[in-house]
N, C-alpha and C positions, 0 to 999 in steps of 0.2 A: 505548711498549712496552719492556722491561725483557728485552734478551738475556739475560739468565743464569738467568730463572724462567719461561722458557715451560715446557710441557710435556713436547715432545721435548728440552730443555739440561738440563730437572732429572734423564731417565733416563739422560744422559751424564755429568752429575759424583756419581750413586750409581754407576754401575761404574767409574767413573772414581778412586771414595774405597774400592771394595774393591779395585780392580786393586792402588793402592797400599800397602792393608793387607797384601793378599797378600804383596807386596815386600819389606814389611819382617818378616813372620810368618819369610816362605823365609830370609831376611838371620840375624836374630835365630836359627831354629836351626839354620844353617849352623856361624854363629859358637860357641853352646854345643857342638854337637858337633863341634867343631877340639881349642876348650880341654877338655872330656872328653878327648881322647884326648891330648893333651897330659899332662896334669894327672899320668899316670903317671911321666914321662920329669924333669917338673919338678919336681914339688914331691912326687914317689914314694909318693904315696897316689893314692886309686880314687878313684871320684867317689863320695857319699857317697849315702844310698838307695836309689837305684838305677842302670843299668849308662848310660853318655851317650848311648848310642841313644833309650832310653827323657826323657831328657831333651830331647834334641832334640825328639821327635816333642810331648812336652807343651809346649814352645815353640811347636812349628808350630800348633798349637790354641790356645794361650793365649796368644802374642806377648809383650809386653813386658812383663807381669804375671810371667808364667813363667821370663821369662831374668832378671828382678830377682830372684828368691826363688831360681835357682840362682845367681846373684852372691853374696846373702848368705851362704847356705848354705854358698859353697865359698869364697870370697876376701875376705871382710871377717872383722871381728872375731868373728864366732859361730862361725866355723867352727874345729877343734882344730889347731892350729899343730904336732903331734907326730902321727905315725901311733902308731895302738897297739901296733903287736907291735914297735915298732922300741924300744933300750933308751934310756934317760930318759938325755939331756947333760948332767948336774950332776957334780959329785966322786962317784966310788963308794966306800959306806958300808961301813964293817971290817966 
């Protein structure tokens, strides 16, 4: 007989596999919403689409799918390396 597919061990490691999803759903938008509220102090732009609460909570729903596509978004090469209203770094033109 096979401990880890009876009946009673299979309804322990499904709660068992969302206890830990939960873990890391909470993890994941703890951590976006830190870097949200960071994001103004360091790099002195907003979070972009919308306000990091609102980020966070679509992390807490979407886990790791969600804090990827805010990674993109804000810290890799897609995102704009200049805020807009701030003035452009180059030589100013006569």
């Amino acid at each position: 007989m096979n401990f880890f597919l009876t009946p009673g061990m299979m309804s322990f490691w499904i709660i068992g596999v969302w206890i830990i999803t939960a873990i890391v759903h909470v993890g994941f938008a703890a951590a976006v919403l830190a870097d949200a509220g960071m994001m103004p102090h360091k790099l002195r732009r907003e979070p972009i689409l919308v306000g990091g609460v609102i980020w966070a909570l679509a992390t807490l729903l979407g886990g790791v799918f969600v804090a990827v596509v805010y990674w993109l978004v804000h810290h890799s090469t897609l995102c704009p390396s200049q805020r807009t209203d701030a003035p452009a770094s180059g030589p100013a033109s006569p």
